[in-house]
C-alpha positions as CSV (number, residue, x, y, z in Angstrom):
1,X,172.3,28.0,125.5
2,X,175.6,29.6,123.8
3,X,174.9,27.3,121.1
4,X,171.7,28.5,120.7
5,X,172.6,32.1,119.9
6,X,175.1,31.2,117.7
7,X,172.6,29.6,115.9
8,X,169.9,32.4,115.9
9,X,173.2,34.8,115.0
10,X,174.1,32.8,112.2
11,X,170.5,32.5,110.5
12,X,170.1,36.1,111.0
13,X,172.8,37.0,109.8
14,X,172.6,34.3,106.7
15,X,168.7,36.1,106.2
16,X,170.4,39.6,105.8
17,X,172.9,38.4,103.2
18,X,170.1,36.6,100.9
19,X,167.9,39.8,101.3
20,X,171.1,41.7,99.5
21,X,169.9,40.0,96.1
22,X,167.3,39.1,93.9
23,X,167.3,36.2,91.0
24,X,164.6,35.4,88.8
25,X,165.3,33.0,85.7
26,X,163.8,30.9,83.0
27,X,164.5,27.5,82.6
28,X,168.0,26.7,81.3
29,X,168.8,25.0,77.5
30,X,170.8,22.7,77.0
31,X,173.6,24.2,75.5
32,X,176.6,23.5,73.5
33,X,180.0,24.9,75.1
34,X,182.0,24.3,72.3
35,X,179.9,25.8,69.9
36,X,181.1,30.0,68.7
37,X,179.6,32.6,71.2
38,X,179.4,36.0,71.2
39,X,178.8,38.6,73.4
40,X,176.6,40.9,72.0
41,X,176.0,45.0,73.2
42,X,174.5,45.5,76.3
43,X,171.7,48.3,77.0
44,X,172.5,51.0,78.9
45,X,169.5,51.8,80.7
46,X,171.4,53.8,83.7
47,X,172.4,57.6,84.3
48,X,176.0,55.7,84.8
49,X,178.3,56.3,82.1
50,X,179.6,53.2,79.9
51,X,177.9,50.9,82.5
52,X,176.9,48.5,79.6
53,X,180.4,48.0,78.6
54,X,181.7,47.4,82.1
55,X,178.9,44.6,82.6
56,X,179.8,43.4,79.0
57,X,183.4,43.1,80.2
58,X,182.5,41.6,83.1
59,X,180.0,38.9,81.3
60,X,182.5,38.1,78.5
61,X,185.2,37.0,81.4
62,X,182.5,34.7,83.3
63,X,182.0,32.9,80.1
64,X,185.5,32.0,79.8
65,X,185.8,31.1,83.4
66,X,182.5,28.6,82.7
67,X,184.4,27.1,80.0
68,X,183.4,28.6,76.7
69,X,186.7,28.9,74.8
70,X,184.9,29.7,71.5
71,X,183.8,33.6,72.2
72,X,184.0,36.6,70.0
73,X,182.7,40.0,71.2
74,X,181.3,42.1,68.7
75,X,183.6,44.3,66.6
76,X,183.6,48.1,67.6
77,X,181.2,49.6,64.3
78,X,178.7,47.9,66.8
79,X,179.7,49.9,69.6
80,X,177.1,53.2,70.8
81,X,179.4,56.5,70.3
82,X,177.7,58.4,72.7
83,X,178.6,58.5,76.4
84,X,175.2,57.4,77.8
85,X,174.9,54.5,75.2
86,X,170.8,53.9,74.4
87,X,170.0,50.2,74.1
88,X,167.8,49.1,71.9
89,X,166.8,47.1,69.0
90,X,168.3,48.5,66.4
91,X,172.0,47.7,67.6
92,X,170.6,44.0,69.1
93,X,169.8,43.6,65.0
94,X,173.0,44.4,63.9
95,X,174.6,42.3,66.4
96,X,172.6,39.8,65.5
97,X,173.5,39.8,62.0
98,X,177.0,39.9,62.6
99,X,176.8,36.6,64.8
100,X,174.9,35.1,62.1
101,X,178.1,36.3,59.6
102,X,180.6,35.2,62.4
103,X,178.6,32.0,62.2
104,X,177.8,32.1,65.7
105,X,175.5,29.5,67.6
106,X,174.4,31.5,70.7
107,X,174.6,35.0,71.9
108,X,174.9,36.7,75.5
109,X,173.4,39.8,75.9
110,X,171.3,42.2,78.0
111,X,170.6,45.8,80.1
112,X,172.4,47.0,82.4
113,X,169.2,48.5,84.7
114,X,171.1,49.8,87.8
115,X,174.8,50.7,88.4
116,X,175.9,53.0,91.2
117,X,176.4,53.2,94.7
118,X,173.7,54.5,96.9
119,X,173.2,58.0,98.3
120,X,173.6,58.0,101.9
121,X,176.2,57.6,104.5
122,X,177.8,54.2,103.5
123,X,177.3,54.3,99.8
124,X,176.5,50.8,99.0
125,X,177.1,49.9,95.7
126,X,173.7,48.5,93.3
127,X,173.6,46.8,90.0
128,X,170.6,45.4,88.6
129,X,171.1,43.2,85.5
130,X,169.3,41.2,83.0
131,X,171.0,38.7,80.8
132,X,169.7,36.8,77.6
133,X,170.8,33.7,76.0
134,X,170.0,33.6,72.3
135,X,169.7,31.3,69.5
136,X,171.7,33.5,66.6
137,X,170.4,30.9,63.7
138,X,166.3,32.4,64.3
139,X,166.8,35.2,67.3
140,X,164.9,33.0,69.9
141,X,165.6,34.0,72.9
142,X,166.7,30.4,75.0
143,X,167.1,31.7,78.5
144,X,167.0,35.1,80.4
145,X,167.6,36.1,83.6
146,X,167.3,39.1,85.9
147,X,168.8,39.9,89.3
148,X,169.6,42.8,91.3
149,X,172.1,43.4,94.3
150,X,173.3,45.7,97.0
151,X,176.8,45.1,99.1
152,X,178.2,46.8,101.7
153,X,179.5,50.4,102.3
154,X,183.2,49.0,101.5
155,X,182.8,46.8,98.9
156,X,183.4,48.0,95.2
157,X,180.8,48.2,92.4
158,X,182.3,45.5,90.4
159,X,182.7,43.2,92.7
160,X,179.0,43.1,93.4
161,X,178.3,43.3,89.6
162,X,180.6,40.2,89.4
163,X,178.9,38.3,91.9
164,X,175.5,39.0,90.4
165,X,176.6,38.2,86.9
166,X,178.6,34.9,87.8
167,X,174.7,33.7,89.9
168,X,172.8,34.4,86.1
169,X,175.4,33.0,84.1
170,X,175.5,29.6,86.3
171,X,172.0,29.9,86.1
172,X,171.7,30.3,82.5
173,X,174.6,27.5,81.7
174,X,172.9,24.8,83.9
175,X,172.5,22.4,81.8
176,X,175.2,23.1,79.4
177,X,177.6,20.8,77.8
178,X,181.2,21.8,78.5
């Protein structure tokens, strides 16, 4: 009988954690490790300042931890001057361009779509991200992914933004050869 709680506890407990977080992805490419990357601007589409370039940060790290060595992020004339950077296609363009100079293979980017903690009595910190893989040689875009994801009252915004960002990247480097 004791066995049979724990049990019920543990799948409870185990369906609260998965309801924290949603994923949705395309199929992964095959992609090359070793080939150049870059991580190209992120949108800002948030009331939080410099969001994108806290995910950005965040992404650029992951990559390296998944074994891309190769990885340039773009150079700073890229980089939105205003506070509450607007995304948009304009800068993806010129980032694309660069890549294409850099002679880049593949490009990470994507939108930062939620970034704060949540009014109330615990404050839980939310992030909602989308991430695109592209091919810099014609602009296709090879995979994307979108996910969003709630902690609890004590745990930092980062940290959930990490854990988010390392489930799309994994997703997005599947089938990858590293």
């Amino acid at each position: 009988m004791k066995s049979l709680r724990t049990f019920i506890a543990l799948a409870f407990g185990l369906a609260v954690l998965v309801g924290c977080s949603t994923l949705d992805t395309s199929k992964a490419p095959p992609v090359n490790g070793k080939a150049l990357w870059v991580v190209l601007p992120f949108a800002n589409n948030t009331e939080t300042p410099l969001a994108a370039s806290r995910a950005e940060a965040i992404a650029e790290s992951l990559l390296r931890a998944r074994g891309i060595a190769k990885l340039r992020q773009y150079p700073a004339s890229l980089q939105q001057d205003a506070l509450f950077e607007p995304g948009g296609r304009k800068s993806l363009e010129a980032g694309l361009n660069w890549a294409r100079d850099e002679g880049a293979r593949y490009a990470l980017t994507g939108s930062v779509d939620e970034w704060r903690y949540k009014v109330g009595v615990d404050g839980e910190p939310a992030v909602g991200i989308t991430l695109s893989i592209i091919d810099v040689a014609n602009g296709e875009i090879l995979w994307s992914g979108a996910g969003g994801m709630s902690g609890w009252s004590r745990e930092a915004l980062a940290a959930v933004a990490q854990q988010l960002m390392r489930r799309l990247i994994r997703a997005g480097l599947a089938d990858g050869e590293f």
